[in-house]
matplotlib code that plots the C-alpha trace (Angstrom):
import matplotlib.pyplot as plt

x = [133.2, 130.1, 127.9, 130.2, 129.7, 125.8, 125.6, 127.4, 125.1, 121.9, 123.4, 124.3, 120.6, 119.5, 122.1, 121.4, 117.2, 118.5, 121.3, 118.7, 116.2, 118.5, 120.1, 116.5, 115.6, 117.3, 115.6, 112.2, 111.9, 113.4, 110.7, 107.9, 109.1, 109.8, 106.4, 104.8, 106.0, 105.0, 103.7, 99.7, 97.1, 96.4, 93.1, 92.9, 96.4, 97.3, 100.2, 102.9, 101.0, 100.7, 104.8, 104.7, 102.6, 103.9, 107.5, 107.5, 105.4, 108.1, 110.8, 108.4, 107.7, 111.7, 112.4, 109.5, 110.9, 113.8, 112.8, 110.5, 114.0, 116.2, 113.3, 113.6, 117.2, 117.6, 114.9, 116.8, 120.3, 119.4, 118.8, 122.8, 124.7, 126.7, 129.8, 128.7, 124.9, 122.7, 119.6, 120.8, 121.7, 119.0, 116.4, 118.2, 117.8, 114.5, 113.3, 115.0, 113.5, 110.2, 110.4, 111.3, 107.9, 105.5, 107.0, 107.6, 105.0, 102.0, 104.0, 103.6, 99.5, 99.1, 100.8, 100.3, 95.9, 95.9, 97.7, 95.7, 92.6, 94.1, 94.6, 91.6, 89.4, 90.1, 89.6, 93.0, 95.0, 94.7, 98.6, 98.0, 97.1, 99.9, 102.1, 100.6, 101.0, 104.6, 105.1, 103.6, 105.4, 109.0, 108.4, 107.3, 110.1, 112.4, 110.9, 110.2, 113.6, 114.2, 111.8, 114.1, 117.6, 116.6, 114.4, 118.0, 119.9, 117.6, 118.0, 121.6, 121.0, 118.9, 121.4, 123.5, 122.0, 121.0, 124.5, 127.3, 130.3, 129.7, 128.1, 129.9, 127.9, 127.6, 129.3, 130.5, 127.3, 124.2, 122.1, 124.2, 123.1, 119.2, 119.4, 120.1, 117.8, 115.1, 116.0, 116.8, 112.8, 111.4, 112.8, 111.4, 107.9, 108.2, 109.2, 106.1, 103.6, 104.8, 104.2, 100.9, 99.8, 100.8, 99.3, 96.1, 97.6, 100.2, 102.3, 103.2, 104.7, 101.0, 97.9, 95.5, 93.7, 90.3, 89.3, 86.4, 83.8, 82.5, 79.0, 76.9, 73.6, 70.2, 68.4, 65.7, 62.3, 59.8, 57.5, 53.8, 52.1, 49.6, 46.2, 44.0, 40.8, 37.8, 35.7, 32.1]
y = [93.9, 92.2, 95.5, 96.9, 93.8, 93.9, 97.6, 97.3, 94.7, 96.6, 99.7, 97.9, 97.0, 100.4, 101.7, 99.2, 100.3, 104.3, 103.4, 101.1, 104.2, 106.6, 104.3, 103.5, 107.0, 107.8, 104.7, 105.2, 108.6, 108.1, 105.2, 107.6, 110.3, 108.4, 106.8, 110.3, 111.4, 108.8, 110.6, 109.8, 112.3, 113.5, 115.0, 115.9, 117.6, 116.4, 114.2, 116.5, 116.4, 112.5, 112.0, 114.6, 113.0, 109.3, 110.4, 111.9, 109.0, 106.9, 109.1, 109.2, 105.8, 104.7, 107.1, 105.6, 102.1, 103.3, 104.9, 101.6, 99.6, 101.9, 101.6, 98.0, 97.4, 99.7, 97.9, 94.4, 95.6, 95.0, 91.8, 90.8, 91.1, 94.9, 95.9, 99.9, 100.8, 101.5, 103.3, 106.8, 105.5, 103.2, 106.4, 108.4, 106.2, 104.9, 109.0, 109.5, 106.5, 107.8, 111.1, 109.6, 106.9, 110.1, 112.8, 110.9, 108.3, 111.3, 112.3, 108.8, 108.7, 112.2, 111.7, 108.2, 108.7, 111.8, 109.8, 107.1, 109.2, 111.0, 107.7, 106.2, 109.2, 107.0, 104.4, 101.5, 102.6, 106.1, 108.6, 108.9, 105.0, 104.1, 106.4, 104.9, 100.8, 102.4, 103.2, 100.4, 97.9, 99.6, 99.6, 95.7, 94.7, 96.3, 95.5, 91.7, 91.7, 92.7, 89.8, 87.0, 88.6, 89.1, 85.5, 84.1, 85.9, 84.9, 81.1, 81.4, 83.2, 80.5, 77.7, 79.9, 80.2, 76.6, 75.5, 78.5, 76.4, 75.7, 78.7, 81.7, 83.7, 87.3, 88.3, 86.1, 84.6, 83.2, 86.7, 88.6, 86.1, 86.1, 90.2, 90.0, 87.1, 89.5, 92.4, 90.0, 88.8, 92.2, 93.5, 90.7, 91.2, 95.4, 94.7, 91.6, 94.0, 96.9, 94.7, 93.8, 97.3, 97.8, 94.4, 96.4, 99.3, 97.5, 94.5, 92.7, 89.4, 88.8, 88.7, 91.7, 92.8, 93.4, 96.9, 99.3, 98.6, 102.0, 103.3, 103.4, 105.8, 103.5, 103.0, 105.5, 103.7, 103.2, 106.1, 105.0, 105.0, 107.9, 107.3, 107.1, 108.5, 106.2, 105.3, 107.1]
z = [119.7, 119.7, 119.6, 116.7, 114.2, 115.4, 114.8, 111.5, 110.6, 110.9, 109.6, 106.7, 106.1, 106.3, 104.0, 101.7, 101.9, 101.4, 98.6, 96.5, 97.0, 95.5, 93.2, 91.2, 91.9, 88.3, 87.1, 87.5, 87.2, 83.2, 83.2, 83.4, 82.0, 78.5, 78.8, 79.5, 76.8, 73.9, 70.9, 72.2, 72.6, 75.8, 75.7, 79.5, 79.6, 82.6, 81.7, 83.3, 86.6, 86.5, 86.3, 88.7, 91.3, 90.5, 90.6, 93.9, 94.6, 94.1, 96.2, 99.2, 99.1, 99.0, 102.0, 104.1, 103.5, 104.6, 107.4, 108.7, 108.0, 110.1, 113.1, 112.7, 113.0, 115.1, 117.9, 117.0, 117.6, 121.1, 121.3, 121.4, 124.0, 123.7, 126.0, 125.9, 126.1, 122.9, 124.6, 123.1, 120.0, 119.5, 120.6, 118.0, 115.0, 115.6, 116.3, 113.0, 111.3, 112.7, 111.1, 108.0, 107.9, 109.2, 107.1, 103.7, 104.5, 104.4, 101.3, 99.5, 100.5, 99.5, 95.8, 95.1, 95.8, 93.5, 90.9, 91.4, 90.9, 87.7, 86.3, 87.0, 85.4, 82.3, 80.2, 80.7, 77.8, 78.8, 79.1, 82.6, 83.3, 81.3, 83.9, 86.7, 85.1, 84.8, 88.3, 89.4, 87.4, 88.6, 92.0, 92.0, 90.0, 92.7, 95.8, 94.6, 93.7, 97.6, 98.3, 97.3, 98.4, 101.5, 101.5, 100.4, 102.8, 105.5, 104.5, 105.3, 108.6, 110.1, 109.1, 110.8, 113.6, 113.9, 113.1, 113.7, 113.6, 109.9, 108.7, 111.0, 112.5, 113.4, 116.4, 119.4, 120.2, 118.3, 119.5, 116.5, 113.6, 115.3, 115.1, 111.4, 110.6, 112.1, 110.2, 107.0, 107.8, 107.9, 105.1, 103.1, 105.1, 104.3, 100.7, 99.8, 101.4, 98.7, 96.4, 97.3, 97.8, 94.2, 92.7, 91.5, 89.9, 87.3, 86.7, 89.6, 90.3, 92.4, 90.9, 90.8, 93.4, 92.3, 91.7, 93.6, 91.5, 90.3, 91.8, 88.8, 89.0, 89.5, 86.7, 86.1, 86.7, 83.8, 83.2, 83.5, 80.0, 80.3, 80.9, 78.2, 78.1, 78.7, 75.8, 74.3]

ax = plt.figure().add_subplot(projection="3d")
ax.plot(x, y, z, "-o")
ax.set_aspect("equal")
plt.show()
């Protein structure tokens, strides 16, 4: 019984990472799209190819957070005590959640640097900055959001754990509420370091990260006045 409630527990946190990925899926992409296409010039014509690269940014980047979720659960469902054995299931899961960080994750890099580029070949107010504030400024809205649910959630867990006979906890020993408090914990770590990574490129509950500074070319040194011809 106890490695049902446990495995429901974790699975739940995983569904909750992929149904929240598809769910603002819709969202974000009409984001972009309707600030892509404000009536602005676009001088560059590349527009189309920054909603391109910053939406599929966006569905790469859900499906690697909920591969690194379904890994993590996965790893703490053995922590409570279980009546059957988990080693196949657990393999399966966290080879699944593997494929899902390596495959998508590459994805994410790929698309979200080209964007970055695009955007960045620019002055601030440019159509393809503007796509990239946009992207930016979804995806910290939902993952801070994610923040301080799971922060909340993981509140409750630890008074759980510390006192069970007021709170409940998960399962028929303490080891069930500690599983979820570590996956409540690292879906609050995953989501605040998403929101870091995105500080710099658009609004965001942190503040900026400073940008590269741009290599400028060194000044070209002063050309020596020509010598002047001595005097008769």
């Amino acid at each position: 019984m106890t490695s049902q409630v446990l495995n429901a527990s974790g699975g739940a946190f995983a569904a909750f990472a992929l149904v929240s990925a598809l769910f603002s899926l819709g969202f974000v992409v009409l984001i972009i799209v309707v600030v892509a296409n404000r009536a602005e010039p676009d001088p560059r014509g590349l527009r189309p190819h920054s909603v391109y690269l910053f939406g599929m940014s966006f569905v790469t980047l859900q499906l690697t957070y909920a591969g690194l979720i379904l890994i993590a659960t996965s790893v703490f469902s053995l922590i409570a005590p279980h009546d059957t054995p988990l080693t196949n299931t657990v393999a399966r899961e966290v080879v699944i959640g593997i494929l899902f960080v390596v495959i998508a994750g590459g994805a994410w890099v790929a698309h979200v640097t080209r964007g970055i580029a695009v955007a960045r070949g620019e002055d601030a107010v440019g159509p393809n900055a503007r796509v990239m504030k946009s992207y930016a400024g979804v995806v910290g809205f939902i993952y801070f959001l994610q923040v301080i649910s799971a922060f909340g959630i993981s509140i409750y867990l630890l008074l759980s754990l510390i006192a069970p006979g007021v709170f409940g906890s998960i399962g028929s020993s303490r080891s069930g509420t500690l599983a979820a408090l570590l996956d409540a914990l690292w879906i609050m770590f995953v989501s605040g370091v998403t929101v870091a990574i995105h500080s710099s490129l658009g609004p965001s509950a942190l503040p900026p990260r400073p940008a590269r500074p741009v290599d400028s070319a060194p000044a070209a040194p002063p050309s020596a006045a020509p010598p002047t011809a001595p005097a008769v």
